[in-house]
N, C-alpha and C positions, 0 to 999 in steps of 0.2 A: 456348560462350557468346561473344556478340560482344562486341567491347570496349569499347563504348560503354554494353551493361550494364553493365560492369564498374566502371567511374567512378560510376554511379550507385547500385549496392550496394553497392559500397565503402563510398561515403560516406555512404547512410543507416545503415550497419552502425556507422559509429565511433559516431553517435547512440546508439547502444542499450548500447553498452560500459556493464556497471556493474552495467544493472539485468536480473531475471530475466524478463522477458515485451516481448519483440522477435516482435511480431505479423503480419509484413508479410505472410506468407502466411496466416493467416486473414483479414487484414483483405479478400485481394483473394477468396478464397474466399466473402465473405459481402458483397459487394459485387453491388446486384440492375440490372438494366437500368433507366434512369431516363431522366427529359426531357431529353437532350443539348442544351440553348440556351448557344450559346455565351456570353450574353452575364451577366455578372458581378450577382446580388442586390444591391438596393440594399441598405444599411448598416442603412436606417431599418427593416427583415425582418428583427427577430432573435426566435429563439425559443432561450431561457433553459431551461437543463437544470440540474438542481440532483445534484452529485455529493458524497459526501462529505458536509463541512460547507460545500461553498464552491459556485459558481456563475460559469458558463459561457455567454458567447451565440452562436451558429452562425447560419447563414442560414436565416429560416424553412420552414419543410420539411424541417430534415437531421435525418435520426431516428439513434438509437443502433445501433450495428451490432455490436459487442460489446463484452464487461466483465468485467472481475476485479476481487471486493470481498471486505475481511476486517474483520472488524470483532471487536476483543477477541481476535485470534488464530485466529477462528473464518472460515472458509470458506464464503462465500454460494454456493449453487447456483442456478441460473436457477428461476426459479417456473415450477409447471407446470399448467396449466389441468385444473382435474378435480372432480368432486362430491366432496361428501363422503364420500357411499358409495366409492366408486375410493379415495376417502383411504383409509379403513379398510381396505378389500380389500389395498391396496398396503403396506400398513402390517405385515398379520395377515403377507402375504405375505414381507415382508421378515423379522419378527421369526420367522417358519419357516424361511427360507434359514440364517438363522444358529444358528438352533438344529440343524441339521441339519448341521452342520458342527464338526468337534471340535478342539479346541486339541489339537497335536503335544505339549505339558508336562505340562497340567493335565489329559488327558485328559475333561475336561468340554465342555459347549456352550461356543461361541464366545459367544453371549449372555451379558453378566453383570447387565442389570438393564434390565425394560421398566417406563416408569413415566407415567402422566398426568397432566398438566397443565391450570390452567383455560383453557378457549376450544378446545377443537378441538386440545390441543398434545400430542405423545408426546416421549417422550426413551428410547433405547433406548441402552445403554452396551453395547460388546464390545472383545474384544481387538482391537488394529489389526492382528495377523499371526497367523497359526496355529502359526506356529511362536517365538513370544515371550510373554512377559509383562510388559515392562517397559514397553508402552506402551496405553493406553486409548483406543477411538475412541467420542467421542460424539456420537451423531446425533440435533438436533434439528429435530420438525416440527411445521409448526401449519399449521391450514385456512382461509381467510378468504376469504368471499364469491369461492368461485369458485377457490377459487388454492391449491396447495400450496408452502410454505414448507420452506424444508431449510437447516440450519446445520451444520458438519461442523468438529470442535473435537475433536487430539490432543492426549492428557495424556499425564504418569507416572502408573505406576500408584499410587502414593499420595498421586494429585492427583483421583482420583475424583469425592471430594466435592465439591471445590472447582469443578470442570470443570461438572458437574449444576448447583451453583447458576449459576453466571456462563449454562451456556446456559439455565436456566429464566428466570433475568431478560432478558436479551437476546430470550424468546419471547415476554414478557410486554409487550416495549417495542414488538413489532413492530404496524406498521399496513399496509394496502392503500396504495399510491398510483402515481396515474398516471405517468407521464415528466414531462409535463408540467405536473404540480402542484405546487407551491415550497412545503414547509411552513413557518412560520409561526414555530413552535414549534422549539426548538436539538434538534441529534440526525443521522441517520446517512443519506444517501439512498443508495438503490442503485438498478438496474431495479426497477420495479414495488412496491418498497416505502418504509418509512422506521423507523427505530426510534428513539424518543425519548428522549433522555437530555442531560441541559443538563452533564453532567461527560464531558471527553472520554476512550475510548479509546486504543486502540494502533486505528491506523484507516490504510484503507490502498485505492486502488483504481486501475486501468488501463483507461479508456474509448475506446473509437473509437466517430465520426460519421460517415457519409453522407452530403458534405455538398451540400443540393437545388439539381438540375440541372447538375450536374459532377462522373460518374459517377467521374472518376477523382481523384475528391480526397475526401484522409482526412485529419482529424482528430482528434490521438490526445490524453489527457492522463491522465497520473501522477502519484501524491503518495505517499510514502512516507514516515514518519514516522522512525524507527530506520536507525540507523550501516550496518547489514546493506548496506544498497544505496548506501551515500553513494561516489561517487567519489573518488577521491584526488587529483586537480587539477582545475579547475577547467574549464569547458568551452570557451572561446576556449585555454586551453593542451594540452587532450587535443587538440584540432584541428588544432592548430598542425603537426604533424609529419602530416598526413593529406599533404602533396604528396611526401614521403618515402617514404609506401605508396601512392601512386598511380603514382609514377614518370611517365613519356611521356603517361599518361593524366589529368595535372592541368591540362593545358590545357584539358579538354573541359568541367572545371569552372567556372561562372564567379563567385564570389562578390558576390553583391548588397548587401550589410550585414552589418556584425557590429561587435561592443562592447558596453558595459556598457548594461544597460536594466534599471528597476525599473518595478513593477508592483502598485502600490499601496503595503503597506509592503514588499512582496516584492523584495530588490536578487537579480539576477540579472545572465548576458550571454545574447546572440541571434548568431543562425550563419544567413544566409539563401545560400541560394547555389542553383544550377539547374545540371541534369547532363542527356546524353543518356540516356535510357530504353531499352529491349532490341528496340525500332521504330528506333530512332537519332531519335527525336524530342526535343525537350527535355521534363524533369520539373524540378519543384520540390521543396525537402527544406533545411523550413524549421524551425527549435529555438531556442524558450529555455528555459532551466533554473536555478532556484538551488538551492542545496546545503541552504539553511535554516539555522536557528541550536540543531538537536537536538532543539526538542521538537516535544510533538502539532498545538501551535499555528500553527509557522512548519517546517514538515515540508519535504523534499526536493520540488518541482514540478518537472514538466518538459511542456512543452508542444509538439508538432508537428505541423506540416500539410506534408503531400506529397503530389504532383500529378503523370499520368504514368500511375498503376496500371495493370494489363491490366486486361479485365473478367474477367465469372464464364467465359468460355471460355479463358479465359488469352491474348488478344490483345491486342499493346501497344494501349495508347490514346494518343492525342496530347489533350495538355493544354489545357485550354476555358481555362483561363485565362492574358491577358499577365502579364508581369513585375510589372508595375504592379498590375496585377487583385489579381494572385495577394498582391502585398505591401499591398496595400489592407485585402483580406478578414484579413492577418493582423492588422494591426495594432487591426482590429476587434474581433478575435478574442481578441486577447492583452489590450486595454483592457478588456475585458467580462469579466475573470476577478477572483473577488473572493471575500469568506468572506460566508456566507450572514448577512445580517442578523435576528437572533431579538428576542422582546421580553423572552427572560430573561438577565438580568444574571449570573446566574452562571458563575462560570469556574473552572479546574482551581487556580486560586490563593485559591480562596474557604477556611474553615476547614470541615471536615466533622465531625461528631462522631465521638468514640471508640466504632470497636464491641463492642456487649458480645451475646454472648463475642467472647473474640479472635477474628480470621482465623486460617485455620489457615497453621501455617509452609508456604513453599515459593510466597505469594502472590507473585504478579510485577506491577511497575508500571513503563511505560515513561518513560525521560526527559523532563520535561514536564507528566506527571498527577500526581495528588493523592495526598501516602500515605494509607494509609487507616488504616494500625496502628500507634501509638508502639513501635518496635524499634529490633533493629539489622537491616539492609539488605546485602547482598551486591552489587557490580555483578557482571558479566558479563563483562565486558572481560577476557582476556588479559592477565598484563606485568601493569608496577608501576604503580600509580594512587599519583596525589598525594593523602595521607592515607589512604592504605591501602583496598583494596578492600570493606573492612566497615563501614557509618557509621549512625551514629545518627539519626534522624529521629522527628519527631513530627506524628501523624496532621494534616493539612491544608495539612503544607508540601507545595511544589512540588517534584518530585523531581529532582535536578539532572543536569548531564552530570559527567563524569569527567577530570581531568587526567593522561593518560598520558606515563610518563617514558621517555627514548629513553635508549640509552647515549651517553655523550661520547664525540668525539673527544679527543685528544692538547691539542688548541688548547683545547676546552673546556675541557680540564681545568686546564687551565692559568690559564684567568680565572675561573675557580670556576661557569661557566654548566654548563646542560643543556638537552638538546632537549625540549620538550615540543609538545603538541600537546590540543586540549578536544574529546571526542567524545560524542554519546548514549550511552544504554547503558539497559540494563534492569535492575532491580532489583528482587533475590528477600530477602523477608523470613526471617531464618534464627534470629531470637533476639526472644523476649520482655523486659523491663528498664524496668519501673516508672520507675525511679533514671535521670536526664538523667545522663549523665557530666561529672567536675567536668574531668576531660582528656583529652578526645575526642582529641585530635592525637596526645595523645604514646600513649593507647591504640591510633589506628590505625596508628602507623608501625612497631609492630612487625611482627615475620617473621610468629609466627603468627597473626596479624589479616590481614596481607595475602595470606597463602596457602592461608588456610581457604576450606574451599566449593570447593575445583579446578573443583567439575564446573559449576559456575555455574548455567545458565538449566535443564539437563536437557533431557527430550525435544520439552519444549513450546517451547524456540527452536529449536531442532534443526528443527523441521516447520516453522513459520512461514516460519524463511530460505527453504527452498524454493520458497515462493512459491507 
């Protein structure tokens, strides 16, 4: 490898520190031959892509070139073009593979439950390994004008039920929609769909664009909601020591801008800087990011365009766009990022009624959304939370972050401080209690309040981390 790559994967590589999907090689994999003009989209060419909850503008013509969406914990698969019939066939087909295959425990089918839904939907439940029980995989499908739909959502296995309805509701929310149709209505965009719901999830996605007529420029954007992915300093300080791992080769870098930059109410910083590519050409490898403030609403972002790619033969490209161009088109890019404006006024902070019957225990709600059951509450977290890891809540509140305690030093101890720090965290309902506590505090700072529930989120954060 020559070393003037080297400077420039280096350095896109500190970018990706943190989080689980550093795409750089499919992105250049699914990058197709395009109109090479060198000369730069005007600004006034934007076509609006709606990801998430939020909204994004690229130069008109740059289509999606890949994505990873999770919505409620649940796993979107790309839509696959097919009749109905093919639906069915593919369906009969799949629910025979796994019946044809036996659990190594239970000596039974792998299949534990096929079941129908209205519109076109199936939900087929089996064990996620053959050789376990502790884990359920449920797969849901539904058919709409042309297209199959696939949700894929691992539980515990005495999260069964809970797992069925969360994906039968999420089949129910789903609708067709173009790329480029902006709903209207609050809820969840992915490729080729949408699912409506004005109360937010645990919601999650990783996009790259194409963007038109600068075959070697990508456009990537992330939102992560949950602690799982958050970094631990900040990103002008994870950078800072990049000329430390660069050594001899931090000259070849040049930085263009960097500092604190917000982005509507989003406070973040931005890193723009330009490196030679594996042609010894210059690329560009451009990021902002903020950390967010834990919950659904103000979730992790992180935004990047780099310029440079090889194409789909893997030969470097030299970069259509100057310095200027190239930081022109971002700041275009990064202005145009925004939460999707709906006409429903509802938010994760509104009051939801009491369900009757209860949820069943073991419900999970992340930092940020609505409880939905007056209980007691588990976080997740690791180590001693301020007010003990078990808390009280009643259905409609906003469910909060966590105050984790560090040990003191010597010093500390000495002025009577401690180190803390405020993180997300997710929240498993583990206790029914009519009765508000009349001393929440002095009940959660006990030992066994704060040490109850070891095993915290189980298998269904266990899958999700992975991403």
């Amino acid at each position: 490898m020559k070393a003037s790559y080297l400077s420039l994967a280096i350095f896109v590589a500190a970018f990706c520190l943190g989080y689980n999907t550093c795409r750089a090689e499919l992105i250049q994999s699914q990058l197709l031959n395009m109109n090479q003009n060198p000369s730069i989209i005007s600004s006034t060419s934007i076509s609006t892509f709606c990801a998430g909850r939020f909204l994004i503008g690229v130069p008109a013509g740059s289509t999606l070139s890949g994505g990873n969406y999770k919505y409620d914990f649940m796993e979107i698969e790309p839509t696959k073009v097919m009749t109905l019939d093919e639906f069915e066939k593919n369906l009969s087909k799949s629910e025979l593979d796994l019946r044809s295959v036996k659990n190594k425990i239970t000596k039974q089918d792998m299949l534990l439950q096929s079941l129908r839904s209205e519109g076109n939907a199936r939900i087929l439940t089996s064990w996620a390994a053959d050789f376990g029980t502790d884990v359920i995989r449920i797969d849901g499908y539904r058919w709409i004008n042309g297209g199959r739909f696939q949700f894929k959502l691992d539980v515990a296995a005495d999260r069964q039920e809970s797992g069925i309805n969360r994906m039968r509701d999420a089949l129910s929310r789903l609708h067709v929609r173009p790329d480029s149709e902006i709903p209207a209505e609050a809820g969840y965009c992915f490729a080729g769909g949408f699912i409506s719901n004005p109360r937010w999830r645990n919601e999650e996605a990783g996009i790259d664009f194409r963007v038109s007529g600068h075959p070697d420029t990508v456009v990537s954007v992330w939102f992560y909601p949950l602690s799982s992915f958050k970094h631990d300093k900040p990103l002008l300080e994870r950078l800072s020591g990049m000329t430390q791992v660069l050594g001899n080769l931090a000259t070849s870098v040049h930085v263009l801008r960097k500092g604190d930059r917000q982005i509507g109410p989003y406070k973040g910083q931005e890193y723009l800087a330009s490196a030679p590519n594996s042609g010894g050409m210059r690329g560009h490898a451009f990021v902002w990011e903020t950390q967010g403030e834990g919950t659904l609403e103000t979730p992790a972002i992180k935004i990047e365009l780099s310029t440079g790619h090889s194409d789909r033969k893997g030969n470097p490209q030299k970069t259509s766009l100057t310095d200027e161009q190239a930081m022109k088109l971002w700041d275009d890019i990064l202005n145009s990022f925004r939460l999707r404006p709906t006409g429903d006024a509802i938010k994760t902070s509104d009051v939801v009624p009491e369900p009757s019957p209860h949820l069943p225990l073991g419900e999970l709600v992340a930092t940020g959304g609505t409880c939905p059951q007056t209980g007691w509450w588990q976080a997740s977290e690791a180590g001693e939370i301020e007010g003990g890891a078990r808390q009280y809540f009643r259905a409609g509140e906003t469910m909060p972050q966590v105050t984790m305690l560090g040990e003191s030093s010597l010093w500390q101890k000495l002025k009577g401080a401690r180190p803390s720090y405020r993180t997300a965290t997710v929240w498993k309902l583990v206790d029914y209690d009519s009765e508000a506590p009349k001393a929440q505090s002095i009940a959660q700072a006990t030992p066994d309040n704060a040490s109850s529930d070891a095993h915290g989120l189980g298998d269904e954060s266990s899958h999700q981390n992975k991403g």
